[in-house]
C-alpha positions as CSV (number, residue, x, y, z in Angstrom):
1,X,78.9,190.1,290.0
2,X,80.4,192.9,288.0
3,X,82.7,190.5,285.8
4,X,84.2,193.9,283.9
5,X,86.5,194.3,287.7
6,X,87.8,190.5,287.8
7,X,88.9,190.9,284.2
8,X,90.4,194.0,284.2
9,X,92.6,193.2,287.2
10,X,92.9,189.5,286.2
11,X,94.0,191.2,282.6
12,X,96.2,193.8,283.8
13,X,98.4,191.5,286.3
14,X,98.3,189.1,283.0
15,X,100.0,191.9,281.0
16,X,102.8,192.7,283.7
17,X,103.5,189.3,284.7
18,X,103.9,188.2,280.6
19,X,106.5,191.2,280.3
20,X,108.4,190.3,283.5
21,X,108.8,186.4,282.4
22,X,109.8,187.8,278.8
23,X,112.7,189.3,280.0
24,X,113.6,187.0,283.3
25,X,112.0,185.3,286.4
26,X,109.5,186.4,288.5
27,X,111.4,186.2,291.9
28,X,113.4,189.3,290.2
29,X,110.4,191.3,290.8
30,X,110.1,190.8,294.4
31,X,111.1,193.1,297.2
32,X,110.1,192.8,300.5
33,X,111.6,196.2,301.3
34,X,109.8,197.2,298.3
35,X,106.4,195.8,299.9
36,X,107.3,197.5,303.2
37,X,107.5,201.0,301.9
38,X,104.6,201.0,299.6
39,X,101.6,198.7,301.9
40,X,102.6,199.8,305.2
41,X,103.5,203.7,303.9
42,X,100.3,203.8,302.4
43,X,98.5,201.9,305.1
44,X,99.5,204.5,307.5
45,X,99.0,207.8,305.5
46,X,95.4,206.7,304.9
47,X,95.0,205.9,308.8
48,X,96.1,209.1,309.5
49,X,93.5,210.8,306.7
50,X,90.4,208.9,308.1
51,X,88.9,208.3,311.1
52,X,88.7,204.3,312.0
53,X,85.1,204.2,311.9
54,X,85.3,205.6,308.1
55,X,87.3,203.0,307.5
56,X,85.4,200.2,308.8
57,X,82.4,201.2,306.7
58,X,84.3,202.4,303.7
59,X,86.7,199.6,302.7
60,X,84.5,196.8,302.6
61,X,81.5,198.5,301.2
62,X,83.8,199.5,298.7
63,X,85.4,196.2,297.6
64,X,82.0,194.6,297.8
65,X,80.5,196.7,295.5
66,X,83.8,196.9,293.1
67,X,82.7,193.2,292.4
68,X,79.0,193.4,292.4
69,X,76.4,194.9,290.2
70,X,73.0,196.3,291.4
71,X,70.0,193.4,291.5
72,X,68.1,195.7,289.6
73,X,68.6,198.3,286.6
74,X,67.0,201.6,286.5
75,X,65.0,200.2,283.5
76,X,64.1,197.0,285.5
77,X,62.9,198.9,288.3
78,X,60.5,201.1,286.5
79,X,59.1,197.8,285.0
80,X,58.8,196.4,289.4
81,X,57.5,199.4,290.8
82,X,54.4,199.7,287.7
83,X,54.0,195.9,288.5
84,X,53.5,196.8,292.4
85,X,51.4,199.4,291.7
86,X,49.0,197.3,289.6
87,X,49.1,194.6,292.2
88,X,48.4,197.4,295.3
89,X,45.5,198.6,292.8
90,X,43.9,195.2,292.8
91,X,44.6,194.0,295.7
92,X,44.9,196.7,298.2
93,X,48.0,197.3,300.8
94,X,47.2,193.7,301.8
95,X,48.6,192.0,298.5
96,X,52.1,193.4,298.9
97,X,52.5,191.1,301.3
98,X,53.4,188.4,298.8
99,X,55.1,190.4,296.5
100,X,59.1,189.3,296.6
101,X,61.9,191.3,295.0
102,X,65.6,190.8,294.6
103,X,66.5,194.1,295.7
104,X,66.7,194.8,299.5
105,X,66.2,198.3,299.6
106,X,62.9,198.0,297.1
107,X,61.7,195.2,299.4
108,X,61.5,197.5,302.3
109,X,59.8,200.2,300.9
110,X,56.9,197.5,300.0
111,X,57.0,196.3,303.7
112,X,56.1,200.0,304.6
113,X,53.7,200.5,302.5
114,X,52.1,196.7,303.5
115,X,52.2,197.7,307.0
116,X,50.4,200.9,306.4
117,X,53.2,203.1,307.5
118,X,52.5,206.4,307.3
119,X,53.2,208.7,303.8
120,X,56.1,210.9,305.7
121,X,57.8,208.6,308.1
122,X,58.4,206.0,304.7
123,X,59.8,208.9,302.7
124,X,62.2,209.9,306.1
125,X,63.4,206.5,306.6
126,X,63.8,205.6,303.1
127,X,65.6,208.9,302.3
128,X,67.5,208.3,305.6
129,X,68.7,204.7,304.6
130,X,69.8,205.9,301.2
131,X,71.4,208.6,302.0
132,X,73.3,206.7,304.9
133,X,74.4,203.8,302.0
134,X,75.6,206.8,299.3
135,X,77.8,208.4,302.2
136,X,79.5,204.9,303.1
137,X,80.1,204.3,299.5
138,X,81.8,207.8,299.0
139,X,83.8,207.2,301.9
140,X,84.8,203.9,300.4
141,X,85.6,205.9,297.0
142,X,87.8,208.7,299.0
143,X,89.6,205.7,300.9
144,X,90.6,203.4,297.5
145,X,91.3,206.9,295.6
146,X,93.8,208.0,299.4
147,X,95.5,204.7,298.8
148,X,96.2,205.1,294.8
149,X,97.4,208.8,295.7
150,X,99.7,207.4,298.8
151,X,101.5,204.6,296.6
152,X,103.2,206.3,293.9
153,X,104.3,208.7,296.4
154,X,105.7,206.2,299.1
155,X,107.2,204.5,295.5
156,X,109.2,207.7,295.1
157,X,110.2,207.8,299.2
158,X,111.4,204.0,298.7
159,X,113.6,204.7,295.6
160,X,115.4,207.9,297.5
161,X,116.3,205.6,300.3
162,X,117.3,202.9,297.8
163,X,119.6,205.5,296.2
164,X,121.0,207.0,299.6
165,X,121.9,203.1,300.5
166,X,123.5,202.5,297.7
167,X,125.4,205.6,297.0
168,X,126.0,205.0,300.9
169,X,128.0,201.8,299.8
170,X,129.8,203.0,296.9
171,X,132.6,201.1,298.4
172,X,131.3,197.8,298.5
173,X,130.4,196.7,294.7
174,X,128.1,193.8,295.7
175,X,125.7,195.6,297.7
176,X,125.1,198.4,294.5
177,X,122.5,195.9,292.2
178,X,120.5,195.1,295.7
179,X,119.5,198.8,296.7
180,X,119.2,200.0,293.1
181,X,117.0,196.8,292.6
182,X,115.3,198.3,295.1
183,X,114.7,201.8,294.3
184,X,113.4,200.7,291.6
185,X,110.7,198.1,292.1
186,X,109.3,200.5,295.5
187,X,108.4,203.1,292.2
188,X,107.3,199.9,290.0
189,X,105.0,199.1,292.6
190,X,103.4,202.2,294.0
191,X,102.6,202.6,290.0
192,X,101.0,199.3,290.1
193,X,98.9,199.6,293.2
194,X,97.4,202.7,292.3
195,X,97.0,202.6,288.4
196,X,95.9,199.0,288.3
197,X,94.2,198.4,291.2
198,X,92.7,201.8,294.0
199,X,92.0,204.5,291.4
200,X,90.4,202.1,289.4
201,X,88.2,200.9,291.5
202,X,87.7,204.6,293.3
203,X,86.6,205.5,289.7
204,X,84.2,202.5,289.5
205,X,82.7,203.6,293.3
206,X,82.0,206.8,292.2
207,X,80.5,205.4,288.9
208,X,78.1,203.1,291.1
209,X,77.6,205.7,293.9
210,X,75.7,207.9,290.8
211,X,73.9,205.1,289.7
212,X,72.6,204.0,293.6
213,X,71.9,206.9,293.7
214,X,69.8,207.6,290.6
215,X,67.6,204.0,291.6
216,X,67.3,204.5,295.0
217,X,65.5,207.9,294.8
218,X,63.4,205.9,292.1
219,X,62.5,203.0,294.3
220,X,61.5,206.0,297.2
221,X,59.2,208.0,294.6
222,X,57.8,204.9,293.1
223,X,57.0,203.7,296.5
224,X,55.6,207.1,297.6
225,X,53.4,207.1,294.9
226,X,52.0,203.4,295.3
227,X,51.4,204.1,299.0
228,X,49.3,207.4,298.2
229,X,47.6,204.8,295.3
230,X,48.5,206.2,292.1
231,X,47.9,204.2,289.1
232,X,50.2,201.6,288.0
233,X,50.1,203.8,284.1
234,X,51.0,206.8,285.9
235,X,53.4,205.4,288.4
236,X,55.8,204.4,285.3
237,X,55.0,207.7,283.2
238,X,56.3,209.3,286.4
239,X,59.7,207.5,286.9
240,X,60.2,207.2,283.3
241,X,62.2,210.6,283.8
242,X,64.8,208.8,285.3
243,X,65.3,207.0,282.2
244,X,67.7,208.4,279.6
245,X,66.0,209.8,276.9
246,X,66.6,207.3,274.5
247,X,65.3,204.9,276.4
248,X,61.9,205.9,277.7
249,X,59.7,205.3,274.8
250,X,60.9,201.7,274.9
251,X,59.8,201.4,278.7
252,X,57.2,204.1,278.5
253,X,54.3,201.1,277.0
254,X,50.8,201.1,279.6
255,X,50.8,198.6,281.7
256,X,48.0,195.9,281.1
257,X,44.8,196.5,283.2
């Protein structure tokens, strides 16, 4: 779980709810014509942006991987893959059969090469897969980052009508604190919604689409390589390069014959 999300959020609705109970109640805070304008507003502007099928995959691959880190670390796979390769050295094709991994899309490529799949159709369908999973999850990033544009806009279209009712009723003294209550807390909340909650996490999709990326194409040349049998030593020399600089002569030891 990516515990950096939960406490940001948890945090930042900390902060806002501390300063709204320092200076009143909580139930002075809630609009229900506020919450129309900006959720359905936005909800509707983004409909009309994407297609429904973009956002059927995009929204929950996004919010799932807002809260979750990758099984793996680029580090950790380069460590995997030279272990795989020593066992396929040893052991042949045959031995991967045993081998278990916590990361899905590294677990498939072993299957391949276990099976005895054939050098071009495992680098077509691994390439395929991954490139199908980095287009969902930058669909996801375009829908979060939609909604944090939408919000403070649809903030600014509930405060106009908030003003035109209550300069409508100029006449009618009670009804002024209401709609300027009103105006006010549509702007407060399309600023909410998309500085503390969509771009963030649009940001932290894009952030994680370059990094699925970066091990993905990892897993598909360290897989490549085991299946045309390279040596476990050059295997990791090889995906090293993935690896910023800093940090390959710490991973870059032999592995063990």
């Amino acid at each position: 779980m990516d515990i950096m999300t939960t406490v940001g959020l948890l945090g930042g609705l900390a902060v806002i709810v501390a300063m709204v109970l320092m200076g009143g109640d909580l139930h002075m805070f809630i609009s229900e014509h506020a919450m129309i304008i900006i959720f359905g507003g936005s909800a509707a502007a983004t409909m009309i942006r994407f297609p429904l099928s973009v956002l059927m995959h995009g929204l929950p691959l996004g919010m799932k991987f807002a809260f979750t880190m990758s099984r793996l670390s680029a580090h950790d796979l380069v460590d995997e893959l030279a272990r795989i390769a020593e066992i396929a050295r040893k052991q042949g094709p045959v031995g991967l059969e045993k081998v278990e991994t916590d990361e899905p899309f590294l677990a498939k490529g072993i299957r391949y090469v276990a099976d005895g799949y054939d050098l071009d159709f495992i680098r077509d369908n691994l390439e395929r897969d991954r490139d199908n999973f980095l287009l969902h999850l930058n669909e996801g990033s375009k829908i979060y980052r939609a909604v944090g544009d939408c919000a403070p806009a649809f903030g600014m279209i509930g405060t106009l009508i908030g003003m035109v009712q209550m300069f409508s009723n100029m006449s009618d003294p009670s009804k002024l604190g209401p709609f300027m209550a009103t105006a006010l807390l549509a702007t407060l909340y399309g600023a909410l919604v998309a500085n503390l909650i969509c771009l963030p996490i649009a940001d932290k999709l894009h952030g994680k689409l370059i990094d699925e990326e970066t091990n993905r194409t990892l897993i598909i040349d360290g897989i490549l390589m085991i299946r045309d049998s390279k040596s476990p030593t050059l295997v990791r020399e090889m995906l090293l390069a993935y690896l910023p600089e800093k940090h390959r002569h710490a991973e870059g030891e032999p592995v063990p014959a």
